[in-house]
C-alpha positions as a Python dict, from the first residue, in 0.01 Angstrom:
ca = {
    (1, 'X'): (0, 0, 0),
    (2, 'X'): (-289, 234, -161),
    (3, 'X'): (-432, 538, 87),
    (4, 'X'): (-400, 243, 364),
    (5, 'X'): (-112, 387, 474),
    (6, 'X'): (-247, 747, 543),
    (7, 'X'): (-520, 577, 801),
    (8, 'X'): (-284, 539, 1090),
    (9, 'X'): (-278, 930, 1086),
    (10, 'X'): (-627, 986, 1125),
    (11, 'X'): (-773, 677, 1307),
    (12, 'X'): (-667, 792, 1621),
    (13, 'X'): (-982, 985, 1630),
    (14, 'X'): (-1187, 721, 1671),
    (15, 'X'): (-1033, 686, 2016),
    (16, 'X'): (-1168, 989, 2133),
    (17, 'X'): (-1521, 893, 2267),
    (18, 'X'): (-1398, 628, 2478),
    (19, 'X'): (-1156, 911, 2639),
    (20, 'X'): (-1456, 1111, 2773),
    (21, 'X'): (-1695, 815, 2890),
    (22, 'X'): (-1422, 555, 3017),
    (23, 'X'): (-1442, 683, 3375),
    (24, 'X'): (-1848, 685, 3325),
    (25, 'X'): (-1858, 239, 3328),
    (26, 'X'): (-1511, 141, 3427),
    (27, 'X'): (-1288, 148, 3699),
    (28, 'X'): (-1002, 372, 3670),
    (29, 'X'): (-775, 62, 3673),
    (30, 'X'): (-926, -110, 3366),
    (31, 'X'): (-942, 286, 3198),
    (32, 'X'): (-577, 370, 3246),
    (33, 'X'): (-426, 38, 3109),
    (34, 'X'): (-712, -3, 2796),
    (35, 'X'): (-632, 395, 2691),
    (36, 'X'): (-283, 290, 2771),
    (37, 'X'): (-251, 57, 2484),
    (38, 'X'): (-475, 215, 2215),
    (39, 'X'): (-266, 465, 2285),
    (40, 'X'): (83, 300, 2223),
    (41, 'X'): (-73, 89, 1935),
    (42, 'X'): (-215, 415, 1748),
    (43, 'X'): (125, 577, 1815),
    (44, 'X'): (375, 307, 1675),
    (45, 'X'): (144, 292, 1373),
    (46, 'X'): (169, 683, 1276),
    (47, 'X'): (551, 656, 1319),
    (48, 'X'): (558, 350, 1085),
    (49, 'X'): (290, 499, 892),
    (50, 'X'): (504, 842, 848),
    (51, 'X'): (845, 628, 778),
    (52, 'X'): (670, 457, 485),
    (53, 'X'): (525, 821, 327),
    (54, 'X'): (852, 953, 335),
    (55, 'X'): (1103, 698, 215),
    (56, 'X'): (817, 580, -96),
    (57, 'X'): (802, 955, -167),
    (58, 'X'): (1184, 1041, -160),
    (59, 'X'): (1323, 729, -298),
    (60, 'X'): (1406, 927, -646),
    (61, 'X'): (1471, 1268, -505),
    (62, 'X'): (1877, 1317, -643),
    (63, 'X'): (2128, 1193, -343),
    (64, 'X'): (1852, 980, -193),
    (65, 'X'): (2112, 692, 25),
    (66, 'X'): (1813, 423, -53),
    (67, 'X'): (1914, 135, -278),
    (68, 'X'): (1823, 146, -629),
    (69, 'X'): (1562, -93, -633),
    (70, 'X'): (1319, 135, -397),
    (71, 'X'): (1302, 375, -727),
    (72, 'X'): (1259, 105, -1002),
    (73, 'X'): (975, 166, -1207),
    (74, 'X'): (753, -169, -1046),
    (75, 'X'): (796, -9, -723),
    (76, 'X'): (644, 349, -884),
    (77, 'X'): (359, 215, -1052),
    (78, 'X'): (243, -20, -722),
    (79, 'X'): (309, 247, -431),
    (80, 'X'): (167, 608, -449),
    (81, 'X'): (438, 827, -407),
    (82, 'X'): (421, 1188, -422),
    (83, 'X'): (761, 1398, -338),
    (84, 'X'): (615, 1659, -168),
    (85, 'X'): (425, 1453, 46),
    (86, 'X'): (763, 1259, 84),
    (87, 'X'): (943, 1504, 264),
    (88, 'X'): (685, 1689, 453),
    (89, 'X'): (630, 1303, 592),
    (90, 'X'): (1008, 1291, 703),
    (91, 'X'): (1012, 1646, 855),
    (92, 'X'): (695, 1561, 1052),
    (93, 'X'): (895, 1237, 1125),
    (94, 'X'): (1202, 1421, 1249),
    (95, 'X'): (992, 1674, 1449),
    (96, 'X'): (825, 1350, 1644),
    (97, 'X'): (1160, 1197, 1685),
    (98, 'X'): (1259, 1551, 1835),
    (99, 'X'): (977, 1571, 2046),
    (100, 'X'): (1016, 1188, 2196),
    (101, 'X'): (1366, 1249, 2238),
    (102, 'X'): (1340, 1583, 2447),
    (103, 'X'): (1031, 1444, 2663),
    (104, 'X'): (1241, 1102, 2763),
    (105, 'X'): (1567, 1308, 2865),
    (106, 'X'): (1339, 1531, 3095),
    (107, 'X'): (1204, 1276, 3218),
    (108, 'X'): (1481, 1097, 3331),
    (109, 'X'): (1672, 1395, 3379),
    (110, 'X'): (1384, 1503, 3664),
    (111, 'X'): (1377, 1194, 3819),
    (112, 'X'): (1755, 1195, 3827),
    (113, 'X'): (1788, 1496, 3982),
    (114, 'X'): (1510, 1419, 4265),
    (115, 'X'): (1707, 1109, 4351),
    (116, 'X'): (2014, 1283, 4384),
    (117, 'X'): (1852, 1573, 4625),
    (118, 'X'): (1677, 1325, 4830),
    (119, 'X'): (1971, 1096, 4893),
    (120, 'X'): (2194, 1342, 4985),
    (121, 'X'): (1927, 1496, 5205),
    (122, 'X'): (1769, 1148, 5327),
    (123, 'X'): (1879, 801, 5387),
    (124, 'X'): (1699, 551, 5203),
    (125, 'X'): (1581, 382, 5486),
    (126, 'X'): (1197, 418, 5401),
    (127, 'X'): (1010, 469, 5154),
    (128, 'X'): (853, 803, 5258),
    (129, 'X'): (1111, 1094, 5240),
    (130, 'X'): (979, 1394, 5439),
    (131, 'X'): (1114, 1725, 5326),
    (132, 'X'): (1129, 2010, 5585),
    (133, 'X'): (946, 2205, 5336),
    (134, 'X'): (643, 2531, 5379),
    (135, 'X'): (538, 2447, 5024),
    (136, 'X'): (256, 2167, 5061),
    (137, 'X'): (337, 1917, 4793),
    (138, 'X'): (356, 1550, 4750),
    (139, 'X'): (453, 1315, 4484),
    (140, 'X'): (565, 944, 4394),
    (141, 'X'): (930, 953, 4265),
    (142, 'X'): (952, 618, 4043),
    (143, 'X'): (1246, 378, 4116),
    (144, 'X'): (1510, 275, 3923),
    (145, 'X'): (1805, -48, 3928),
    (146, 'X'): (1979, 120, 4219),
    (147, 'X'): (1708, 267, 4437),
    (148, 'X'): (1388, 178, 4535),
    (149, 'X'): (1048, 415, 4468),
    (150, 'X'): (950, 680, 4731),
    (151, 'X'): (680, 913, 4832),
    (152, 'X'): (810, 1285, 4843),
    (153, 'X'): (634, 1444, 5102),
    (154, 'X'): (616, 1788, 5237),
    (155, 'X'): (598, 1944, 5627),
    (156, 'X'): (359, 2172, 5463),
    (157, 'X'): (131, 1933, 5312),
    (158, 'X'): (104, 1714, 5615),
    (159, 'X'): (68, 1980, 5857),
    (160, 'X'): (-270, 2074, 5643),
    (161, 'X'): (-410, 1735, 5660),
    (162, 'X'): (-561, 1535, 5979),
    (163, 'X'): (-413, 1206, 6088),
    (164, 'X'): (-633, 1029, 5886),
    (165, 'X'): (-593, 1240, 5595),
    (166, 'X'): (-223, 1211, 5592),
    (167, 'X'): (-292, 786, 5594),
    (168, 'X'): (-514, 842, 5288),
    (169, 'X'): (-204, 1069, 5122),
    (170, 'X'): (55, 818, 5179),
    (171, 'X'): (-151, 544, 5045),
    (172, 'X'): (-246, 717, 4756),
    (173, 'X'): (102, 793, 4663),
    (174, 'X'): (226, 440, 4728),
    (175, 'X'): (-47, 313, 4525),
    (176, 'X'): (112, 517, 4203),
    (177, 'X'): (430, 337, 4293),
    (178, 'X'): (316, 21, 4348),
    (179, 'X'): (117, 14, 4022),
    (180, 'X'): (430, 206, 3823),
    (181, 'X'): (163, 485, 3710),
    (182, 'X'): (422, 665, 3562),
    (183, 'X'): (496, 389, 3267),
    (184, 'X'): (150, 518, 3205),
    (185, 'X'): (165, 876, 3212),
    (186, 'X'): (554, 876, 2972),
    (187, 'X'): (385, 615, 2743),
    (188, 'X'): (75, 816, 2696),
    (189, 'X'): (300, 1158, 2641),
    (190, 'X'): (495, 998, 2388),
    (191, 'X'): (209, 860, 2214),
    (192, 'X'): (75, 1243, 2222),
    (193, 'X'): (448, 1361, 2066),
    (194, 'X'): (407, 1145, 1760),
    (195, 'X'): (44, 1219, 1763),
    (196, 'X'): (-146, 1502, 1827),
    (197, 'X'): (-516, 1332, 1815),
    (198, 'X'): (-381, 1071, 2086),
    (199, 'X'): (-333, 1389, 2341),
    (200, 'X'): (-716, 1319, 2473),
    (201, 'X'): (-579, 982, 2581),
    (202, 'X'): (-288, 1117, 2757),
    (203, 'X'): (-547, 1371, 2959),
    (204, 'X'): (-783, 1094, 3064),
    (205, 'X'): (-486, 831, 3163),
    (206, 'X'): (-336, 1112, 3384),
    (207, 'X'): (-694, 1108, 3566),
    (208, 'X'): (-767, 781, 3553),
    (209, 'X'): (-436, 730, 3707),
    (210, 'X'): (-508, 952, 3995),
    (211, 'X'): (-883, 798, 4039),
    (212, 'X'): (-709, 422, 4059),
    (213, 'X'): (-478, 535, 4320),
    (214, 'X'): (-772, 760, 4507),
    (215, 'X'): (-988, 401, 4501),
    (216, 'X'): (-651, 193, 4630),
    (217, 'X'): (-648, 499, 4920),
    (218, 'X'): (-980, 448, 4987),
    (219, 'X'): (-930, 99, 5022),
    (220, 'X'): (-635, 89, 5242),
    (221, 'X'): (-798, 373, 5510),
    (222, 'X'): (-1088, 187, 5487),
    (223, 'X'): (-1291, 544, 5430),
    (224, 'X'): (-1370, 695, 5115),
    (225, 'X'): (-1534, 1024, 5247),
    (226, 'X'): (-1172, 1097, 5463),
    (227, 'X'): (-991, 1002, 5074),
    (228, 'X'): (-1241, 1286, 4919),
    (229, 'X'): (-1136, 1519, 5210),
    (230, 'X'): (-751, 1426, 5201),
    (231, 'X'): (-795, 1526, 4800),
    (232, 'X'): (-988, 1872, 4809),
    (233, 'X'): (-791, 1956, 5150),
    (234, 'X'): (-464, 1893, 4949),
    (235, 'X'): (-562, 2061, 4640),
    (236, 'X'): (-656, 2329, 4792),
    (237, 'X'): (-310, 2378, 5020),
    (238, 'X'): (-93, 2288, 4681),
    (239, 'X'): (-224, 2613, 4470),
    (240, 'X'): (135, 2745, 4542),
    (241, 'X'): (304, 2425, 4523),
    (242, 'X'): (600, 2385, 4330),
    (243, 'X'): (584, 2268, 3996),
    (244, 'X'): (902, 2152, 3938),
    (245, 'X'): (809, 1783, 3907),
    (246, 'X'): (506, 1760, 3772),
    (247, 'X'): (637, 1446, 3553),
    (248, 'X'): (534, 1210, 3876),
    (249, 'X'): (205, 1121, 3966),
    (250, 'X'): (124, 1370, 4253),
    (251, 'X'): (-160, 1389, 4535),
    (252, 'X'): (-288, 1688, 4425),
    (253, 'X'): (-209, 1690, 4079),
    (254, 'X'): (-385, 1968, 3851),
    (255, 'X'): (-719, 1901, 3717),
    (256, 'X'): (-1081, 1786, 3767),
    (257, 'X'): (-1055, 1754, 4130),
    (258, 'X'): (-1415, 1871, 4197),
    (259, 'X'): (-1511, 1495, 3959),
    (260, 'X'): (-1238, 1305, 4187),
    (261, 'X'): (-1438, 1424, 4547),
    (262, 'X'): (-1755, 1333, 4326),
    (263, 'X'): (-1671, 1021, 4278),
    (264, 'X'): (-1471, 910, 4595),
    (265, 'X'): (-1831, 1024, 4789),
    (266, 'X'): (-2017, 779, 4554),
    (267, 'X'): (-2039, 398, 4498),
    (268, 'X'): (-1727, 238, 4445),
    (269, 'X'): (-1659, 164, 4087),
    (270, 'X'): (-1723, -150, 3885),
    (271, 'X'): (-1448, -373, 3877),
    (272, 'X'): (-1493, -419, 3473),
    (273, 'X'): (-1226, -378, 3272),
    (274, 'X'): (-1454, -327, 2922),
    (275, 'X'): (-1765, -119, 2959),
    (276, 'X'): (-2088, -298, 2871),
    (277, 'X'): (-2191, -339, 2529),
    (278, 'X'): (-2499, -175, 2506),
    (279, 'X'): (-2418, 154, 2696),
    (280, 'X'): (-2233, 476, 2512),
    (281, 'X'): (-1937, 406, 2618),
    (282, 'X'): (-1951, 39, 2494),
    (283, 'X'): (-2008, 148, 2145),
    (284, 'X'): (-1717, 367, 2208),
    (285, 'X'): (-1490, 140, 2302),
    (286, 'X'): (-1594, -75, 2016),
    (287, 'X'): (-1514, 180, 1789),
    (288, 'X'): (-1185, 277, 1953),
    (289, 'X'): (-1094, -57, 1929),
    (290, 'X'): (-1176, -97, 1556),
    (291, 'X'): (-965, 198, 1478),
    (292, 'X'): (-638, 53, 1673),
    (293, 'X'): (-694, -294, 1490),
    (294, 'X'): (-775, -103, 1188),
    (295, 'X'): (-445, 136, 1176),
    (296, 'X'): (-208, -185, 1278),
    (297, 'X'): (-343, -349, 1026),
    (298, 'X'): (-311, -64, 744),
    (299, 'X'): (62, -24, 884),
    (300, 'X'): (147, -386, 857),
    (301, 'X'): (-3, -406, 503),
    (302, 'X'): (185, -101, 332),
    (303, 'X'): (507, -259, 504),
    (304, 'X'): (448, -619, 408),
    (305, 'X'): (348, -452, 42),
    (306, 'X'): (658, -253, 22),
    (307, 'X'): (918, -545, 141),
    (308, 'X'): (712, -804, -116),
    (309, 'X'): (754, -524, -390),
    (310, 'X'): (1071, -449, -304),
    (311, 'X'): (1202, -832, -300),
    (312, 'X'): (1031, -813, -651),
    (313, 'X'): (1237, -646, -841),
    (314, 'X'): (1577, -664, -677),
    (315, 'X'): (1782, -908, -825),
    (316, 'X'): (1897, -1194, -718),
}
């Protein structure tokens, strides 16, 4: 297993170049879902990588439940083990667990919680529920077994937008539903709970997310400069907005809004999914992509090394 399995913890970092210059050479489609999974692949190696430091470094601590076998002397002298670094490893462990656990039941309690406002204010009979609301705001509420996806809209955000502005709105937030962007945005938050070098990632989906639904806008109003206006109009009205759901991908969502007009007045993106090789971010995605297949591989090897070791010496 060797210093292997203290790589997952760092190698997240090489992800971090590719977060600032994905949106330079890709389209915000092929951004969101490649961040997306080095992002869940960095993630499921810490946790694994974390479970492995602490149970190697506890396994003789007095009352530890493990079977004897994980503290026979073969298994000491072939894994590094160091108590200290034992425990701290399951008390960081328990603190992600924590973390995951408390972001999924807001979550779902949120999105519970909408759905239960909006059906006893609204039938379900579209998928655009219209609030009779002052406070401009406007979201895509994610489905679930029993009801379909809708766009939350406000009176107040549609009464400061033009007709065309409010097509560009609804498309944008159907876009986020049609393309589930919040499977995105919760994995990329829980990849950020168990790690705090993958929280870059989770920053650059969220935008990415919001630049692939401000292309699919543009696309379906056949306008990108009314898109760009729809945006900075709406970000503008939503200062005072409520931020009471601000798990759901959202219109005017906070942050670089300024780069989203920018871009929505420019060409429209490349439809590559990889950036080129011999541009910046090409060598960064090269890299980030070394340091996922790197860290799964360091995790699977201290595993397979601990279950070979450990069928080793227990008897028969």
């Amino acid at each position: 297993m060797g210093f292997f399995v203290f790589l997952p913890l760092v190698l997240p970092l090489t992800a971090l170049p590719i977060a600032r210059l994905t949106e330079q050479h890709l389209h915000p489609r092929g951004a969101a879902r490649l961040l997306t999974g080095f992002s869940i692949v960095m993630a499921l190696c810490s946790a694994v990588s974390l479970g492995l430091i602490g149970v190697v470094g506890t396994a003789q601590l007095p009352g530890n439940p493990l079977p004897d076998s994980w503290s026979d002397p073969e298994v000491r002298d072939a894994l590094p083990y160091h108590e200290t670094v034992g425990t701290a490893a399951l008390l960081v462990l328990a603190v992600v667990l924590l973390a995951v656990g408390r972001t999924l039941v807001r979550h779902l309690r949120i999105r519970a919680r909408a759905r239960r406002a909006l059906g006893r204010a609204l039938p379900a009979a579209s998928d655009v529920a219209l609030l009779p609301d002052p406070a401009p705001y406007a979201y895509a509420l994610p489905g679930s077994p029993r009801s379909p996806g809708r766009v939350v809209v406000s009176t107040g955000m549609l009464d400061g937008l033009a007709e065309d502005e409010r097509a560009a709105l609804l498309a944008h937030e159907r876009a986020h539903l049609t393309h589930r962007h919040h499977r995105h945005l919760l994995a990329t938050q829980l990849a950020g709970c168990v790690n705090p070098f993958l929280r870059p990632l989770q920053r650059a989906v969220a935008y990415s997310a919001e630049r692939w639904a401000d292309e699919e806008s543009a696309q379906a109003v056949g306008d990108r400069r009314v898109t760009a206006r729809a945006v900075a109009r709406a970000a503008l009205a939503s200062r005072t907005a409520p931020a009471a759901y601000t798990v759901f991908p959202a219109f005017a969502a906070p942050g670089p809004v300024p780069r989203r007009v920018a871009a929505l007045l420019g060409p429209v993106p490349t439809a590559r999914n990889w950036p080129p090789a011999r541009t910046p971010a090409g060598l960064a995605a090269l890299v980030a992509a070394l340091g996922t297949a790197a860290s799964a591989l360091s995790a699977l090897n201290a595993a397979v090394a601990l279950l070979l070791i450990l069928k080793a010496v227990t008897p028969l």
